[in-house]
N, C-alpha and C positions, 0 to 999 in steps of 0.2 A: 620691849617695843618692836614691831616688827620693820624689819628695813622696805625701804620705800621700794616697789619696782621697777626698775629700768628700764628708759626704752631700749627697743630691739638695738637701736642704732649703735647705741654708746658699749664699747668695748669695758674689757675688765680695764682696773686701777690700774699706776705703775704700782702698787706693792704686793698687787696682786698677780703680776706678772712676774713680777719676782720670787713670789709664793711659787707658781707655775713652774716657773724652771727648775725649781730646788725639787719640788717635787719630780718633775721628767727626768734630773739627773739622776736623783736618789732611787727612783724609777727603774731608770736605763741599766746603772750599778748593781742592783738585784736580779733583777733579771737574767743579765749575762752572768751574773753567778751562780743564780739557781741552774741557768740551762748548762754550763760547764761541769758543778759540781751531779748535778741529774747524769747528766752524759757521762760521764766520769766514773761513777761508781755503782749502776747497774749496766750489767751487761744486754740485758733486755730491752733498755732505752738506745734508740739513735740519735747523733747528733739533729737528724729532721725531723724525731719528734720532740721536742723541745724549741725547734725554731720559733714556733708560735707567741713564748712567753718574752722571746724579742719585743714583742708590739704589744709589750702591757703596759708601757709609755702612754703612748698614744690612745690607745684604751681609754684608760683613765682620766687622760684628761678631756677627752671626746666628753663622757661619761660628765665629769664634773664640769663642763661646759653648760650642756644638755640641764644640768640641774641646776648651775648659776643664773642661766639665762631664762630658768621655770620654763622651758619647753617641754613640761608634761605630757601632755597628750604625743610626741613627735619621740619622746624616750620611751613610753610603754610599748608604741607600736614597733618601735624597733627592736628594742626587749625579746618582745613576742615574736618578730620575724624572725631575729636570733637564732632562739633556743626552738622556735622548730624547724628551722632547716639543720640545726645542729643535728637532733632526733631523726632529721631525714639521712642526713649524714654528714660527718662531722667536717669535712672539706668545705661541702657548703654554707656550714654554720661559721666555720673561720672566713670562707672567701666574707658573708654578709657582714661578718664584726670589722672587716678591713674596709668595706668598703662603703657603709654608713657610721659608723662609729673611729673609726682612726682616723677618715676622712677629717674629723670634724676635729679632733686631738693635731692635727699636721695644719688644720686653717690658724690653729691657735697658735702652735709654736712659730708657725711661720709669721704670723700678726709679727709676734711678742721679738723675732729674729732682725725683722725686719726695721722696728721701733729702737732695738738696742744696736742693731751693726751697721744699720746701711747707713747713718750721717756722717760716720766714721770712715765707710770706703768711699762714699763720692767723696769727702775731703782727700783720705789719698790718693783716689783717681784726679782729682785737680793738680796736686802735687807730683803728680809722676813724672809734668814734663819739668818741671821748675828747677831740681838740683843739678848743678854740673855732672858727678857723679850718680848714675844712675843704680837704686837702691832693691835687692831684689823683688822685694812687691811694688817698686815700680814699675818692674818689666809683669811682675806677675798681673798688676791691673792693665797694662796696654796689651798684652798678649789676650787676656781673659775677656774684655769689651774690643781685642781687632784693631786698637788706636794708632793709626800709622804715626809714623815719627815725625811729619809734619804739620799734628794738629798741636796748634797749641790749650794745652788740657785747663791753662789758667781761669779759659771765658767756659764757663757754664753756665746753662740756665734750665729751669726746672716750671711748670706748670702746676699749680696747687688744685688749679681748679678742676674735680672730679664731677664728669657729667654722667649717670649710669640709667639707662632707660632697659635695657636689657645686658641679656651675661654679653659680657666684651668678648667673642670669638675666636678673631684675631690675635687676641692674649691669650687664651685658651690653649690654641693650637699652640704658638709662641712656647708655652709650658711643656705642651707634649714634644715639641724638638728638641727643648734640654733636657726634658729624662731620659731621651733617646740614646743619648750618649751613654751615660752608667749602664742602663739597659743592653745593650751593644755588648759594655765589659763583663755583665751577668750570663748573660747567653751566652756568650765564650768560655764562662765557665763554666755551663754546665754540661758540655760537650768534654771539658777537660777533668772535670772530677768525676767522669761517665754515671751519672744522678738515674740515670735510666733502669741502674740495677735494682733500686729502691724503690719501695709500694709507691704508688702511683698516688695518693692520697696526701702521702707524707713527702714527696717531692713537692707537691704542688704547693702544700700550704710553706715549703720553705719558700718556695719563688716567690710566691705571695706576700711573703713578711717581707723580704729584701727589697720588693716595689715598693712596700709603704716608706722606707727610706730614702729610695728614688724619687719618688714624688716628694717629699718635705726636701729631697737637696735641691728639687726645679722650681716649686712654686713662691718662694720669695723672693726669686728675679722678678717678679711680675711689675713688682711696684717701679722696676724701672722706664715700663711702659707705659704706665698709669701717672706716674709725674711727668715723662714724656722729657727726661732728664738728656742734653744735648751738649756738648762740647766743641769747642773750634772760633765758634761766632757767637754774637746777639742774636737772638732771634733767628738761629738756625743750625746748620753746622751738624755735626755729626750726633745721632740718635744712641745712647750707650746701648741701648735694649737691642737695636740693630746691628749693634759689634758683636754682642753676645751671640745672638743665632748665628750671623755668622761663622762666627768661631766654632759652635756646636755642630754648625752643616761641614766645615773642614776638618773635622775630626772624625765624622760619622764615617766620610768617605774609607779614612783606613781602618777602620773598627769594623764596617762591615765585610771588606778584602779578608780582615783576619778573619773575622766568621765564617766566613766561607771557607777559607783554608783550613783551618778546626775541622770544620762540620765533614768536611770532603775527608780530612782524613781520621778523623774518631767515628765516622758515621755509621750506626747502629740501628737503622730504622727511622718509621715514622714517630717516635712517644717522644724523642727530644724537641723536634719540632714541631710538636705539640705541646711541649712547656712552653716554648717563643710564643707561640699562637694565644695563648693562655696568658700569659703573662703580658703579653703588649695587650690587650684586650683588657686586663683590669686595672695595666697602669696609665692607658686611657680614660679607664670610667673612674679612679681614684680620681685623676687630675681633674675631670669635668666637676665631681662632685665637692672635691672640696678646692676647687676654685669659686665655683657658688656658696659655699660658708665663708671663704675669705673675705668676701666681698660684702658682709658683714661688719667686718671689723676696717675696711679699707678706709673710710674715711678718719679714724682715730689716727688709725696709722701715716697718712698723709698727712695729716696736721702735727704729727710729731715729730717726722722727717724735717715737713719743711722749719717747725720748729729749732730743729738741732743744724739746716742748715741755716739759718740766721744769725745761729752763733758763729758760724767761721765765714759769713760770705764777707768777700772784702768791698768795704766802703769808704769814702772822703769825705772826712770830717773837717778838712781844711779849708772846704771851700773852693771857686773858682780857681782858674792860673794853675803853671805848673806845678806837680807837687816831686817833693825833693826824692821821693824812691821811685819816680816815670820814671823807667827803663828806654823811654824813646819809640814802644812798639804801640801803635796805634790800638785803642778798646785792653789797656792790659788793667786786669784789676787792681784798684791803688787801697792802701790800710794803712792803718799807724803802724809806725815803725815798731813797736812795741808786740804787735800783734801780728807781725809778717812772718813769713815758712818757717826758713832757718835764716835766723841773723849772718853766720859766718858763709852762708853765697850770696 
């Protein structure tokens, strides 16, 4: 019999999400073996030709998306654009596989990242300010979302409701400021492993692999803008998605100091800053393109966020009147004692 087909809307299964990752890890493992062991024992091969087989991850699951989701006609033509800008030449047949097809393999993993990790960190970003003793991914969540030490992280609240009449912009860019960051530490290094001595063909396609990584490390913060996820107050108080950038814009400032100081003094011409140029230019268009395949699957994935946070938001099952764990702080989230942080604070 053949299986019913889905609409566009509705995202892969969880078992097939889990199919997904077994496969990206099992993936990710081969690959980095094949390109070490490649690299390793011909002499003829450099480690930047081999980068490429980095992004057979993503590839593949672009790939098995494209055919899950029977987008036929949207996978032959890219096929075809493929393999002949490849014949045109083969920089530009990698740049088109990273930037229609990984794209689409980076929307998936990032659904699927987002579905299994993020209920788990807004719960410990709630808990960060709660212990006496402060635990290191406590500091690591208030440092990483900006959280001054006088908000209290207990009250969050979160918005399910996704309204989408066109691409969100605003999140768009949001995403290009936090690949900004890793990017920042890519270009410092490519001033300091001087990449410039190597064919111009096989630098570029390694800058290019390394952004598809950059971009899957940015685009899964989105959904904290998209649930519009807030801390401090009811119905207000501090935006997490808005700690984030900022923390991203105060990091940029000395990452770009250091670029400068690199550049100024490894400086070799104009071809490095011609990889910067090149590379912030496609981890733009990465981010534009597969923020628009995300946005596919955004709706599963807010509904299984706000799912996983129903399990831990705290609620009064007591009823009216004091309850006996009030702490005395006005709006503090109250639960069964059963089902509180940690018993022994």
């Amino acid at each position: 019999m053949d299986r019913p087909k889905l609409p566009s809307s509705i995202s892969m299964p969880k078992d097939t999400d889990t199919a997904a990752l077994y496969l990206f890890a099992v993936l990710f493992l081969a690959s980095a073996v094949a390109a070490l062991a490649a690299a390793g024992l011909s002499d003829r091969i450099s480690s930047y030709d081999v980068f490429p087989l980095l992004s057979l991850p993503f590839a593949v699951l672009g790939i098995v998306s494209y055919l899950y989701r029977r987008r036929w006609i949207s996978f032959i033509v890219i096929a075809v654009v493929c393999v002949l800008l490849y014949l045109l030449s083969p920089a530009w047949g990698y740049l088109s596989l990273f930037v229609l097809v990984c794209t689409r393999g980076i929307a998936v993993m990032s659904a699927i990242l987002q579905k299994r990790l993020m209920g788990s960190l807004l719960l410990k970003t709630q808990r960060s300010t709660v212990r006496q003793k402060t635990r290191p991914s406590d500091r690591l969540a208030q440092f990483l979302f900006g959280i001054p030490g006088n908000v209290d992280t207990r009250i969050m609240s979160m918005d399910s409701a996704v309204r989408r009449r066109s691409l969100p912009w605003a999140e768009v860019l949001g995403t290009m400021r936090i690949a900004l960051v890793p990017s920042l530490v890519m270009w410092t290094a490519l001033f300091s492993l001087v990449v410039y001595h190597f064919n111009f063909s096989q630098a570029y396609v390694a800058v290019f692999t390394v952004g598809v990584y950059i971009v899957m490390a940015a685009l899964p913060w989105i959904i904290l803008r998209t649930l519009d996820v807030r801390v401090g107050s009811e119905g207000g108080g501090m935006r997490l998605y808005d700690g984030l950038l900022g923390t991203a814009t105060r990091m940029t400032v000395p990452l770009v100091l250091m670029l400068v100081i690199v550049a100024l003094a490894l400086y070799s011409g104009y071809e490095t800053f011609m990889y910067i140029l090149a590379s912030a230019v496609v981890t733009a268009v990465s981010v534009l393109v597969a923020s628009a395949i995300y946005f596919e699957y955004e709706k599963d994935v807010v509904s299984t966020v706000q799912g996983a946070r129903d399990e831990f938001v705290p609620v009064d099952r007591e009823g009216p009147g004091p309850h006996r764990l009030d702490d005395g702080i006005p709006g503090t989230p109250r639960r069964k004692e059963d089902s509180c942080f940690d018993q022994k604070y």
